[in-house]
C-alpha positions as CSV (number, residue, x, y, z in Angstrom):
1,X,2.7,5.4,-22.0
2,X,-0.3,6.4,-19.8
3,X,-3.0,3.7,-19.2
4,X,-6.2,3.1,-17.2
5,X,-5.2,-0.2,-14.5
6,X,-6.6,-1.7,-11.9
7,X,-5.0,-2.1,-8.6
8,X,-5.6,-6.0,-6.7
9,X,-4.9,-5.8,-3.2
10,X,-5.3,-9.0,-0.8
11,X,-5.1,-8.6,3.1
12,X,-4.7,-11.7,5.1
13,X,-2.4,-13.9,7.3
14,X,1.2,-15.4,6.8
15,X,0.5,-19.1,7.2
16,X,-2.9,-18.8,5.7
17,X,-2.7,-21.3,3.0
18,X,-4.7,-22.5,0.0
19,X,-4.0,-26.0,-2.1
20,X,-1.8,-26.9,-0.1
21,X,0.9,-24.0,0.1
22,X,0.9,-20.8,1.3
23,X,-1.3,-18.6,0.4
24,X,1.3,-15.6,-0.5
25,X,3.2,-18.6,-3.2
26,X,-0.4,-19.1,-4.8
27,X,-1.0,-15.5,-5.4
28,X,2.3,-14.7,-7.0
29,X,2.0,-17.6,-9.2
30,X,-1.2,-16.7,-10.3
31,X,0.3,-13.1,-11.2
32,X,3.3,-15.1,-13.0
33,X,1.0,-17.2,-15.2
34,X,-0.8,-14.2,-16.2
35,X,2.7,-12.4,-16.6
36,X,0.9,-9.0,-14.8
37,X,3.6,-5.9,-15.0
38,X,4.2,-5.9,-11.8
39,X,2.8,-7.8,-7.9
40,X,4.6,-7.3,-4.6
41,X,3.7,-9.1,-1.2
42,X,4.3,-7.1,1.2
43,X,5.3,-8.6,5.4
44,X,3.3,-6.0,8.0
45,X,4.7,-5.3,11.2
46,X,1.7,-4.9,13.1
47,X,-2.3,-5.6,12.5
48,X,-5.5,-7.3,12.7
49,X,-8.2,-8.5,10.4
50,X,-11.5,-10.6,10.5
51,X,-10.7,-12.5,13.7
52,X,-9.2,-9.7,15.1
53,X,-6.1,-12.2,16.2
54,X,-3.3,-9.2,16.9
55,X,-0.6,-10.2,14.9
56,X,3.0,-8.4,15.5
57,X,6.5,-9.0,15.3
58,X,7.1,-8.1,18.7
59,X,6.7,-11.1,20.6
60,X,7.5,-14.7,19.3
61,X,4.7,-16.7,19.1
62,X,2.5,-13.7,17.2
63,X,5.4,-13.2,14.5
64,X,4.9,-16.5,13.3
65,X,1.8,-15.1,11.6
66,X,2.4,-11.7,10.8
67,X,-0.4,-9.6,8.3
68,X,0.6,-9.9,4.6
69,X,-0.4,-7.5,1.9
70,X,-0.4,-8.6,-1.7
71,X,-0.6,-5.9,-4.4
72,X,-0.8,-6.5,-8.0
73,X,-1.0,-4.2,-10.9
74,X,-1.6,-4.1,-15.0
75,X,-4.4,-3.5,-17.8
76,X,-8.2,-4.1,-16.7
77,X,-8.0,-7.1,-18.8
78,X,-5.6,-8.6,-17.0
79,X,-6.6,-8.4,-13.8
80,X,-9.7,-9.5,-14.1
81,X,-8.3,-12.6,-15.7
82,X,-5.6,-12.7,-12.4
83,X,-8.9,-11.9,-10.4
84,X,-11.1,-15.4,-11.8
85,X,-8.2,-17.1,-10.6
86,X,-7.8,-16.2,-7.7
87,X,-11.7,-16.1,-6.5
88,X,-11.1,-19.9,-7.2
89,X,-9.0,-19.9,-3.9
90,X,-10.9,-21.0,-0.5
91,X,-9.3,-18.1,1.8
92,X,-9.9,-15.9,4.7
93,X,-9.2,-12.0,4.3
94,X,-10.2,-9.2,2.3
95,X,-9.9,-8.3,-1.5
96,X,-10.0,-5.1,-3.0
97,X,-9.7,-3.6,-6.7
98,X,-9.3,0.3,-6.9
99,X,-8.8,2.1,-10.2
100,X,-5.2,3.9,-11.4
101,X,-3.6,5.2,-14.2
102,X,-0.3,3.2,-15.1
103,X,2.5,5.5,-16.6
104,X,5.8,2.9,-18.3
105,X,8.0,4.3,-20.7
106,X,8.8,7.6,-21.2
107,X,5.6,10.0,-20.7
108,X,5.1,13.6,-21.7
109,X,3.9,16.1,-19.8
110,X,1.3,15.0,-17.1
111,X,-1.8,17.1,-16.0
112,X,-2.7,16.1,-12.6
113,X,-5.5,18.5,-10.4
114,X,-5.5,17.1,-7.2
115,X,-3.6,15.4,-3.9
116,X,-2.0,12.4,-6.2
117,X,-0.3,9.2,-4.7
118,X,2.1,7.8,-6.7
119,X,3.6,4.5,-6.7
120,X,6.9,3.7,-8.1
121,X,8.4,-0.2,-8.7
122,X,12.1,-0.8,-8.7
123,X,14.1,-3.9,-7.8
124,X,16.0,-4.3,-4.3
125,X,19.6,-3.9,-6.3
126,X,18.4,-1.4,-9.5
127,X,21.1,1.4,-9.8
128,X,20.4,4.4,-11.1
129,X,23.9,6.4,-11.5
130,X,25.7,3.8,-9.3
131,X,23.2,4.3,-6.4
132,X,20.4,2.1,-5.8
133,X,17.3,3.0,-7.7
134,X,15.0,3.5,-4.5
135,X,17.3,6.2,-2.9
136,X,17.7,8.3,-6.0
137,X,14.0,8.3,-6.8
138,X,13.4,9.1,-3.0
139,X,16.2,11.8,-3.6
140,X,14.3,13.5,-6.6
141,X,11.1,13.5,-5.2
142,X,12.2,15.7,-1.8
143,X,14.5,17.8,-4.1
144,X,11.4,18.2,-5.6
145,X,8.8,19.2,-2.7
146,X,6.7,16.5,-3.0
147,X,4.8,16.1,0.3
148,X,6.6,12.6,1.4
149,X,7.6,9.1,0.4
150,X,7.8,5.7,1.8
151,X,10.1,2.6,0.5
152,X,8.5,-1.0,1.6
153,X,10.7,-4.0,0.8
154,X,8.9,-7.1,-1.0
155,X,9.5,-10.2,-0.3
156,X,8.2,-12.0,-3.2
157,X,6.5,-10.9,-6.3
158,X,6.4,-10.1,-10.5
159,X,8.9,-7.4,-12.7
160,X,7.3,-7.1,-16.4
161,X,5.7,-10.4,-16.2
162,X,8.8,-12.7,-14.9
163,X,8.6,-13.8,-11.2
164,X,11.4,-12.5,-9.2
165,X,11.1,-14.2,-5.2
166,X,13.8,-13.0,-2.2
167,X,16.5,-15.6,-1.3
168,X,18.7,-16.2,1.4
169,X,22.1,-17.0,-1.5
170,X,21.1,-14.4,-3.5
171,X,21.4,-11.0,-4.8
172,X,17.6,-10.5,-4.9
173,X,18.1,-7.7,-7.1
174,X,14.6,-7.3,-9.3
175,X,13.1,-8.5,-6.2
176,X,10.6,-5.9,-6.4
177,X,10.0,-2.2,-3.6
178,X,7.3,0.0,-3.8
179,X,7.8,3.4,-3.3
180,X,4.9,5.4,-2.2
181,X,4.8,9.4,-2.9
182,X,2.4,11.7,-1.7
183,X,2.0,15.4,-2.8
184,X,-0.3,18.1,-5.4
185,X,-1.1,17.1,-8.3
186,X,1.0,19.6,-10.2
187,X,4.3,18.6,-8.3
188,X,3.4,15.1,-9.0
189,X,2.7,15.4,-12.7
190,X,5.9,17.7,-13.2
191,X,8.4,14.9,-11.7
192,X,7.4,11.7,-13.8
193,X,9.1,12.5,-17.0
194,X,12.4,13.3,-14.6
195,X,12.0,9.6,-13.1
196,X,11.0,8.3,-16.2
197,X,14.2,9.4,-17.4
198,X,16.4,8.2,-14.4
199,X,15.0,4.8,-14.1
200,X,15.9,1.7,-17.1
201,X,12.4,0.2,-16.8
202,X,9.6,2.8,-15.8
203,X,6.7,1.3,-14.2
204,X,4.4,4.1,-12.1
205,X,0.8,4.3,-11.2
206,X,-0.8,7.3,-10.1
207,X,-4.1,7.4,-7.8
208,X,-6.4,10.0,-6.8
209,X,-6.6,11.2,-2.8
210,X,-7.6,13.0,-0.7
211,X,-5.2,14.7,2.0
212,X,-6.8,15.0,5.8
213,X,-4.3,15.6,7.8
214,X,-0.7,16.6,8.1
215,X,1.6,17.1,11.2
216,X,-1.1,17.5,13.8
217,X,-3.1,19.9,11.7
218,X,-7.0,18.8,10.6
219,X,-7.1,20.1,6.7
220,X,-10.3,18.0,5.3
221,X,-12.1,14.9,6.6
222,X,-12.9,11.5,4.6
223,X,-14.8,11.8,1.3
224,X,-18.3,11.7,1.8
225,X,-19.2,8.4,-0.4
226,X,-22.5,6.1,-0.4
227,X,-22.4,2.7,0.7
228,X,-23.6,1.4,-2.8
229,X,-23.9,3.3,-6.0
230,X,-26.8,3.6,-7.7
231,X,-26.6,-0.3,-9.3
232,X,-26.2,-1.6,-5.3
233,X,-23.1,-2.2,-5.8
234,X,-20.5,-1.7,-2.4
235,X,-18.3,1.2,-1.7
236,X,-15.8,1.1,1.0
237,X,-12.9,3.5,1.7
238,X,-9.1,3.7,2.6
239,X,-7.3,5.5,5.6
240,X,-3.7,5.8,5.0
241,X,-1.5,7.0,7.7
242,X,2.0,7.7,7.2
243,X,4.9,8.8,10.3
244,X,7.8,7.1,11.7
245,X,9.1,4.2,13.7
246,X,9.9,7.0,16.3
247,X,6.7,8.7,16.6
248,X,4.9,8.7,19.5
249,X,1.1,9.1,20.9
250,X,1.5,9.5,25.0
251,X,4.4,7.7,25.0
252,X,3.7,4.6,23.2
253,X,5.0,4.1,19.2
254,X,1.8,5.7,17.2
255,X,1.1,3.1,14.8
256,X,0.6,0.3,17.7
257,X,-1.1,2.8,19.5
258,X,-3.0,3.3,16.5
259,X,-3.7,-0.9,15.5
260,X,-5.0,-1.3,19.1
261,X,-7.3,1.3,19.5
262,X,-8.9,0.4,16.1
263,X,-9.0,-3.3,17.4
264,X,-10.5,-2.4,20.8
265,X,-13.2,-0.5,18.4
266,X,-14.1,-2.8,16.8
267,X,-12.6,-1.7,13.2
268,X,-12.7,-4.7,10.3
269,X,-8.9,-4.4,10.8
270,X,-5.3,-2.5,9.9
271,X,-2.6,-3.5,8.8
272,X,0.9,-1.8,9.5
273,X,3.9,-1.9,7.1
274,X,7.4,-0.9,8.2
275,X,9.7,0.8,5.4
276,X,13.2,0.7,4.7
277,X,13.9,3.8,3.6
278,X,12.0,7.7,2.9
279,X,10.5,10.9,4.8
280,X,8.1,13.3,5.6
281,X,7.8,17.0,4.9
282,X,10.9,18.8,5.1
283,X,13.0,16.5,7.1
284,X,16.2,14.4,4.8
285,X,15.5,11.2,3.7
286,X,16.3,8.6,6.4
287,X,15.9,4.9,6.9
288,X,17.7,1.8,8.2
289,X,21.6,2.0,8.7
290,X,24.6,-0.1,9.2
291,X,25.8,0.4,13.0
292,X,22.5,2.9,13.5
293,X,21.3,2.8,17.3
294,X,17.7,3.8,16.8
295,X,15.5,3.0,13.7
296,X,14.6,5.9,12.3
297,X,12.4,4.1,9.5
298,X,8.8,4.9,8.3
299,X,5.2,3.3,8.8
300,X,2.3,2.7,6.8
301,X,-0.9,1.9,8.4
302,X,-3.8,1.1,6.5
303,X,-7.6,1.2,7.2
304,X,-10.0,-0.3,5.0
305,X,-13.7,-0.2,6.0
306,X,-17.0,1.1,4.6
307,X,-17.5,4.3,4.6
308,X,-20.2,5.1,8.1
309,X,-17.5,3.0,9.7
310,X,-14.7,4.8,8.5
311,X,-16.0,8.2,9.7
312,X,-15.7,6.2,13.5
313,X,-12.3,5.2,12.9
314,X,-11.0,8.4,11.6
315,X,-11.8,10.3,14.9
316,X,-9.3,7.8,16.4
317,X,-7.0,8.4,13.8
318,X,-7.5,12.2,14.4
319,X,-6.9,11.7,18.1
320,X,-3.8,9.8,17.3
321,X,-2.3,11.7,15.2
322,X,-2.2,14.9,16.9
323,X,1.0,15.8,16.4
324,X,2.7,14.2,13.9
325,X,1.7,12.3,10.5
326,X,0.4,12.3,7.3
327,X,-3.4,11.0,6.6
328,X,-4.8,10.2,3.5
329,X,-8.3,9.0,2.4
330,X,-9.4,7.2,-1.0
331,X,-12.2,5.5,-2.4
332,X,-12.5,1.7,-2.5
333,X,-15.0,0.5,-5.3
334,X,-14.8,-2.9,-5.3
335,X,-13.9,-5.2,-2.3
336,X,-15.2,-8.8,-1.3
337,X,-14.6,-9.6,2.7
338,X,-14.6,-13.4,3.5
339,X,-14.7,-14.6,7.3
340,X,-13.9,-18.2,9.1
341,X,-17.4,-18.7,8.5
342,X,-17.5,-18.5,4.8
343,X,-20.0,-15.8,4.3
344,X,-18.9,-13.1,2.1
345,X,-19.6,-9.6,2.0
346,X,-19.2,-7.2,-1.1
347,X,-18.3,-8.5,-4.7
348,X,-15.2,-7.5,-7.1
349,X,-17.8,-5.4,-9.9
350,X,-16.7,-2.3,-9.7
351,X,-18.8,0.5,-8.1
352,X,-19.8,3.8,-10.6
353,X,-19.8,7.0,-8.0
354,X,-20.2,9.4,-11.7
């Protein structure tokens, strides 16, 4: 089945916390209660946000609060009832709701255009022909020339409607991963009914990008997009930038490199999350492994700004990534950005661009 969604996605800290729990707990149980298809929070590696505090999980006392990203997808209607809820929270960070197409069951034939990002949830121990269900998709989609993926591991989150939270004594196993594709349309469109096939529980979303660079080479810059459309209501954009652990910008790891040269601009913030498993471009699919002595693992780093900001902050992107990466740009039509102060910018209507 192929259906319009909405895509909720929360940036803010680890300990930030809301009725007096965590923040992260009161999301997911918001999603729970309104049993949405599917919500993942997500534990970054590296980032910044509206105090631009540096938070990293390379030193002690700043891994204590690393950046969290919370993602939640399902029908319009639902997520705007998720969204009323969560408003009612008093919290710091930045909110966004982006438009997709959701894809469960078994689809036909899908006709996709243009650069398409695809998202695919599993659990942590899903099998699919006695291998875990994140390796095989991973597996099909490079058999299948699409452009790259990425696995992140959840931590917490909702599989059809049901809670399903990681443990310490436990086998975690619908604990839910996002796997992020990127690659044409056509190629994109032509794999889902194979996955659809492969995997016991389907649930995809697919997204409109655009692709600016990849490995070094400068192929199209940012979407031109208005700060409002024509009803004043706010437009931001997205920079995604996808490489590896092991990639490097004069010597340093490219996604730090990356965090704190945005943070020294003066960027609204990024967020970096560290995957367990995928690749880029022609390379095998590689990740974390038992007795391994370097990481060879992928990074996402994400940008979220509006969009005369966001041409600053892709020239240092473009300077960064001068060799190696992938770097994506969508549109962001809805967002609502809340500082220590309590003044908030933007609103969750969503924008109309035609």
């Amino acid at each position: 089945m192929h259906a319009d969604c909405l895509k909720l996605t929360i940036y803010f800290g680890e300990r930030d916390r809301a009725n007096g729990g965590f923040l992260a707990d009161a999301f997911t149980e918001i999603y729970a209660r309104h049993e949405l298809q599917t919500s993942v929070i997500l534990r970054g590696v590296e980032g910044f946000g509206h105090k631009h505090h540096l938070r990293t999980d390379r030193l002690l006392t700043l891994s204590e609060d690393l950046p969290i990203v919370s993602v939640a997808v399902d029908t319009r209607e639902r997520i705007e009832a998720a969204r009323v809820d969560v408003e009612r929270l008093q919290f710091d960070g930045l909110v966004t709701l982006e438009r997709a197409r959701m894809v469960t069951g078994q689809p036909g034939p899908v006709s996709l255009h243009e650069p398409t990002k695809l998202t695919v949830y599993v659990g942590r121990q899903e099998r699919v022909n006695g291998r875990s269900a994140h390796a095989a998709v991973v597996d099909l989609l490079h058999d299948r020339g699409i452009a790259g993926a990425t696995v992140l591991l959840g931590v917490d989150g909702t599989v059809h409607g049901a809670r399903e939270r990681a443990r310490f004594f436990a086998r975690n196993a619908q604990v839910p991963m996002m796997i992020i594709a990127v690659g044409e349309g056509a190629d994109i469109g032509a794999v889902l009914p194979e996955l659809s096939e492969r995997l016991p529980r389907p649930l995809m979303t697919l997204e409109r990008i655009r692709v600016c660079k990849r490995d070094g080479r400068l192929l199209a810059e940012p979407n031109e997009l208005p700060e409002a459309d024509e009803a004043g209501r706010g437009v931001w954009q997205k920079l995604m930038v996808y490489a590896g652990e092991q990639s490097r910008h004069d010597g340093r790891p490219m996604y730090k490199e990356l965090v704190h040269a945005l943070r020294e601009a003066g960027a609204a913030g990024a967020t970096s999350l560290r995957g367990v498993w995928g690749y880029h471009g022609d390379h095998a699919p590689h990740g974390d492994r038992l007795l391994q002595a370097r990481r060879r693992v992928p990074v996402v780093t994400v940008i979220v700004d509006t969009p005369e900001r966001t041409k600053r902050w892709f020239e240092i992107v473009d300077r960064i990534t001068d060799e190696t990466g992938l770097v994506t740009s969508e549109i962001v039509p809805a967002f609502r950005a809340t500082g220590p102060d309590r003044l908030e910018r933007g609103g969750l209507r969503l924008a109309e661009l035609g």
